[in-house]
C-alpha positions in Angstrom: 20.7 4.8 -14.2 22.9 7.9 -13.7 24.2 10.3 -16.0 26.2 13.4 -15.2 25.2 13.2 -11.4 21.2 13.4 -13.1 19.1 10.5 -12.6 18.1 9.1 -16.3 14.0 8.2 -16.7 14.2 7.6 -20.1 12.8 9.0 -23.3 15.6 11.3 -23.0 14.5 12.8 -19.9 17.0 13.1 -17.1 16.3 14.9 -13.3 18.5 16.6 -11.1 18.3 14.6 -7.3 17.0 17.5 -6.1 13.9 17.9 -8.1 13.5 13.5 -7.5 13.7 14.4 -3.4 11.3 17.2 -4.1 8.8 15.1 -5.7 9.1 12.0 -3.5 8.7 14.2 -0.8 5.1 15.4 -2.8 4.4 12.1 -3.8 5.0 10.1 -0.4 2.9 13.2 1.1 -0.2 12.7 -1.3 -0.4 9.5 -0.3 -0.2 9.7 3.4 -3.3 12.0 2.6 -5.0 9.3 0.5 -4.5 6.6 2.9 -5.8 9.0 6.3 -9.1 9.8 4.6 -9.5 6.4 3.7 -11.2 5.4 7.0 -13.3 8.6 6.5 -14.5 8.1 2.9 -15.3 4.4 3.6 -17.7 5.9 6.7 -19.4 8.5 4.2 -19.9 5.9 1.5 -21.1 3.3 4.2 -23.7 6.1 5.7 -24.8 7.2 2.1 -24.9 4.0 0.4 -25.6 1.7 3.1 -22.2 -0.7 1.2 -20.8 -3.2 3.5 -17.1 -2.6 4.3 -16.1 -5.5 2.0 -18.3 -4.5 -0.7 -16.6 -0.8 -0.5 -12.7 -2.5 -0.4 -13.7 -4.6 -3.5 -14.9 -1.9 -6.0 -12.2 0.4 -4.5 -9.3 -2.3 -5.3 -11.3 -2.8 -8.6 -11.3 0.5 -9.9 -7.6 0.8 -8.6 -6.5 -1.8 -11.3 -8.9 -0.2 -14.1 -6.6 3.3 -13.5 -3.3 1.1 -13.5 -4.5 -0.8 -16.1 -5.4 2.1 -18.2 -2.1 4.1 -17.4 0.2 1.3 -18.3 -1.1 -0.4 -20.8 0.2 -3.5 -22.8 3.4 -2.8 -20.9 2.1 -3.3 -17.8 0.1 -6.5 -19.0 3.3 -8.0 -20.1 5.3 -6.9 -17.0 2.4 -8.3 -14.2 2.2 -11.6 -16.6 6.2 -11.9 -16.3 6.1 -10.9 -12.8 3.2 -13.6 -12.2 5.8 -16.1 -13.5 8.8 -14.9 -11.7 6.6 -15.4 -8.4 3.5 -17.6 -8.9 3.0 -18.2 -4.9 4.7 -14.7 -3.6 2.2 -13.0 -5.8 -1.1 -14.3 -5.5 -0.4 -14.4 -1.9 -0.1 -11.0 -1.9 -2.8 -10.1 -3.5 -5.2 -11.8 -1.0 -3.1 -10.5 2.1 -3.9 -6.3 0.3 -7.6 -7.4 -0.4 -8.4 -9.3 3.8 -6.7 -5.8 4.6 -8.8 -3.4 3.1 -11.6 -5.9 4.1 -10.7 -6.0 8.1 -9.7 -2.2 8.3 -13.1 -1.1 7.0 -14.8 -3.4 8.9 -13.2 -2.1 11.7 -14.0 1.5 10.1 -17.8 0.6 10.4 -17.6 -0.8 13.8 -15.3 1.1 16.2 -14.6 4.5 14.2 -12.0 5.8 12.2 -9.8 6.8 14.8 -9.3 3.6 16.6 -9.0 1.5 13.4 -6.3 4.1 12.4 -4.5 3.8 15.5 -4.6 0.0 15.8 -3.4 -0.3 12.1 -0.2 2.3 12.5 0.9 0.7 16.0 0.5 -2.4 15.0 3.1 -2.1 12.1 6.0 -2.2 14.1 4.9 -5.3 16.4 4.1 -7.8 13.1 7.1 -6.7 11.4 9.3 -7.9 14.4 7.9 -10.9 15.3 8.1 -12.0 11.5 11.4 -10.7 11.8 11.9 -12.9 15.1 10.3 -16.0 13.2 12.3 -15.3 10.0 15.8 -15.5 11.7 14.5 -17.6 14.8 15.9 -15.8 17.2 14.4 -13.5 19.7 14.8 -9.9 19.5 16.8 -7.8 20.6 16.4 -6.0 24.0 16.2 -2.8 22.6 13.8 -3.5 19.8 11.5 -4.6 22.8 11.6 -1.5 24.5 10.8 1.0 21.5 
């Protein structure tokens, strides 16, 4: 909601875009951090602990919840309970596609390095998102889209 060109938070609080770009920019740069040393803190863990891959993704998706669990409270509760509703396929769905994820990309961690698993999982982004995009609308793509 705006107000006065300010974006409104709540609780009476409103910022200017400015300051919103300025911490997007922080926040979406924190977590490009996060998610690079993933690959690296899964290897040191692995090597110290001698944790499978899967065993790593689970307690690092279960702890996850804990934080967000903690942070938001009965709110959050009755928000994921009405969003379970809203979606009870889309959702749980989901869910397993983020946990075989972290499962398959520290597996791949373990067993071809960090840098490879990195590099398969950023270029192949782009090539899932347009055949599902192909499949979606049933069509083929576009020329162009091919050649980027």
């Amino acid at each position: 909601m705006k107000r006065d060109g300010r974006a409104w938070l709540g609780f009476g609080v409103t910022v200017s875009a400015q300051l919103r770009a300025r911490t997007g920019l922080l926040a979406v740069s924190g977590g490009a951090v996060l998610w690079g040393t993933t690959g690296v803190a899964v290897r040191i863990v692995n090597d110290r602990t001698g944790l499978d891959a899967v065993s790593i993704g689970f307690y690092r998706v279960l702890i996850a919840a804990l934080v967000v669990a903690l942070i938001l409270g009965r709110r959050g509760f009755s928000a994921a309970r009405a969003a379970l509703r809203a979606h009870p396929v889309a959702l749980p769905i989901s869910g397993a596609g983020f946990g075989a994820y972290q499962a398959l990309y520290f597996i791949g961690v373990q067993d071809v390095g960090v840098s490879i698993s990195t590099l398969v999982s950023l270029g192949i982004a782009p090539v899932a998102l347009m055949v599902g995009a192909s499949i979606a609308r049933r069509a083929l793509p576009p020329a162009a889209s091919l050649a980027v």
